[in-house]
C-alpha positions in Angstrom: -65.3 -31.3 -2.4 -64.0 -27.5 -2.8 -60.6 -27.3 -4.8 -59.1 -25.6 -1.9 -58.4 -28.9 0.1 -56.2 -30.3 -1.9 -53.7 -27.6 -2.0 -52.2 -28.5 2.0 -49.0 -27.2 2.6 -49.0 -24.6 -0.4 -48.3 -22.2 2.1 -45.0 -23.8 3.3 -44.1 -24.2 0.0 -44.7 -20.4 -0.8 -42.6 -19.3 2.5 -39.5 -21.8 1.3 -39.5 -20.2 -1.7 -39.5 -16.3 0.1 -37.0 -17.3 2.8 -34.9 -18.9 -0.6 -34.8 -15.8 -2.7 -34.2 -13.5 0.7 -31.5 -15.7 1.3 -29.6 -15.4 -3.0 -30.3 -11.8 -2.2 -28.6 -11.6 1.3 -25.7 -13.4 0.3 -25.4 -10.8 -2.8 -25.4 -8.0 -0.5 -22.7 -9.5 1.5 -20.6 -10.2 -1.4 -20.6 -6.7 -1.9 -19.8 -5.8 1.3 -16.6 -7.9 1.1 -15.6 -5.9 -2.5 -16.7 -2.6 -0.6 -14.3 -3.6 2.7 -11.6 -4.7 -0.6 -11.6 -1.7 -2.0 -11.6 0.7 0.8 -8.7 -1.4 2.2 -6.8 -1.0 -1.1 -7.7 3.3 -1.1 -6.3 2.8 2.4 -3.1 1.6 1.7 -2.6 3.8 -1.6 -2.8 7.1 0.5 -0.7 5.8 3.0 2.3 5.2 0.1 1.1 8.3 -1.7 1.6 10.1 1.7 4.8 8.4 2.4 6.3 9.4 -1.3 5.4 13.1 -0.5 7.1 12.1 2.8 10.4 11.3 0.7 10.1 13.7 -1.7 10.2 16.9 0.9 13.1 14.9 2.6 14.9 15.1 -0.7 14.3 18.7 -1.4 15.7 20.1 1.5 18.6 19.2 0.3 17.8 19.8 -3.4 20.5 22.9 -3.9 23.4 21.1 -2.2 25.5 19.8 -4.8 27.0 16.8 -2.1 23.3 16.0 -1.7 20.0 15.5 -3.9 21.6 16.9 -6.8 24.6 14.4 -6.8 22.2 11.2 -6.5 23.0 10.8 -2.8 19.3 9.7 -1.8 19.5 6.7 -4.0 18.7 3.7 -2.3 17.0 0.9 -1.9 15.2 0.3 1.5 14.3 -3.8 1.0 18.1 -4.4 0.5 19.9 -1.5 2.6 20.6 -2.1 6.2 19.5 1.2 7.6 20.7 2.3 11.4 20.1 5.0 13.2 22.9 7.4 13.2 21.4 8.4 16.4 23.2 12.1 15.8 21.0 15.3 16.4 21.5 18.9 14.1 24.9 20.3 13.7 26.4 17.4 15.0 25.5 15.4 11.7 27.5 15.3 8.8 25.5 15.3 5.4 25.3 11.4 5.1 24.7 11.2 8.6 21.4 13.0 7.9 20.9 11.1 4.9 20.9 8.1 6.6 18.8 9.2 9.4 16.2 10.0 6.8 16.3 6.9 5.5 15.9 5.2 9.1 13.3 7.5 9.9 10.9 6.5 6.4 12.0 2.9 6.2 10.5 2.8 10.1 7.3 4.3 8.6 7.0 2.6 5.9 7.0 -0.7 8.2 4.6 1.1 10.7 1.8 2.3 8.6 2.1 -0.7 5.0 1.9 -4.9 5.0 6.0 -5.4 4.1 6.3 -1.5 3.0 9.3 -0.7 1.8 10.8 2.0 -0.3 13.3 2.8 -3.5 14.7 5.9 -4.6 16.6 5.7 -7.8 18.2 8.5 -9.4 19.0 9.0 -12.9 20.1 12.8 -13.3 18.0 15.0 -12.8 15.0 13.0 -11.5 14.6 10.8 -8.7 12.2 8.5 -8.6 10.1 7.5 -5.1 8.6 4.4 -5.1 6.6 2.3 -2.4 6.2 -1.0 -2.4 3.9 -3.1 -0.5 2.0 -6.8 0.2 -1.8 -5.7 -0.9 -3.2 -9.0 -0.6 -1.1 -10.0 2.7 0.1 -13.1 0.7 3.7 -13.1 1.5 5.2 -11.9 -1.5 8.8 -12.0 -1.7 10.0 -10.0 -5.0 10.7 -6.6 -4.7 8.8 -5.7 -8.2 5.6 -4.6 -8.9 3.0 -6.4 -11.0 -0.4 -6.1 -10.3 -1.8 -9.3 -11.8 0.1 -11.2 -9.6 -0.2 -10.1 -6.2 0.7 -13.4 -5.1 4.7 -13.2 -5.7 4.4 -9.4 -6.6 4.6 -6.6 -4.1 1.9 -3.5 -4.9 3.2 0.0 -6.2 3.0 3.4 -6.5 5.8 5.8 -7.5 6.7 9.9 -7.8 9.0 11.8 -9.3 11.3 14.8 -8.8 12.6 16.7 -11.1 15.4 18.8 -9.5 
């Protein structure tokens, strides 16, 4: 009897194993699809804050030689605890504080708009102010206002500028 009769169903064994290793392979490719989609989230959301910094930062220097305005701290302030209202003045009508605090409306309402829980903090400690966004990267819920990146779960994600004036 030839040796080839006793191998039946070799050749459903042979096609489990190919559909098998297509399948580890498949599954790798997604997993890196899911890091690729990660990632490009994450590059997303850091120009957003990086453009929203900048944002700040040119709202602070058009005031930057008034001595009632950037350069005596006045854009100090914390957008997660502030409640911000629109002063709902336009131009000359404003006083300085007024504008202030419409610039501070304005970016608080993009920071919300365009970042998961974005919110913003300028601190100044003479002569540098310091921009920083803060937002929830993973979508978890965080609740503190701090940033630390290894725990995304409580922690809010960062990224900060500085002025010198």
């Amino acid at each position: 009897m030839p040796s080839f009769m006793n191998q039946k169903g070799a050749g459903l064994i042979e096609v489990l194993v190919s559909l098998f290793t297509m399948a580890v392979g498949l599954l790798g490719v997604l997993g890196m699809q899911i890091n690729a989609m990660g990632s490009n989230q994450r590059a997303e959301f850091m120009t957003e804050a990086q453009m929203a910094a900048e944002n700040m930062i040119n709202r602070i220097m058009v005031y930057g030689d008034n001595d009632q305005g950037a350069n005596s701290g006045e854009y100090a302030v914390d957008t997660s605890v502030a409640t911000l209202t629109n002063p709902d003045c336009m131009g000359d009508g404003c006083t300085l504080s007024q504008l202030i605090t419409s610039d501070f409306y304005e970016w608080n309402q993009l920071l919300e708009g365009s970042l998961p829980s974005g919110v913003g903090i300028v601190t100044w400690n003479a002569p540098v102010y310091r921009v920083t966004v803060l937002w929830d990267q993973a979508r978890s819920g965080a609740t503190k206002t701090t940033c630390d990146s290894r725990n995304t779960d409580t922690h809010l994600t960062c990224f900060s500028m500085e002025l010198r004036l």
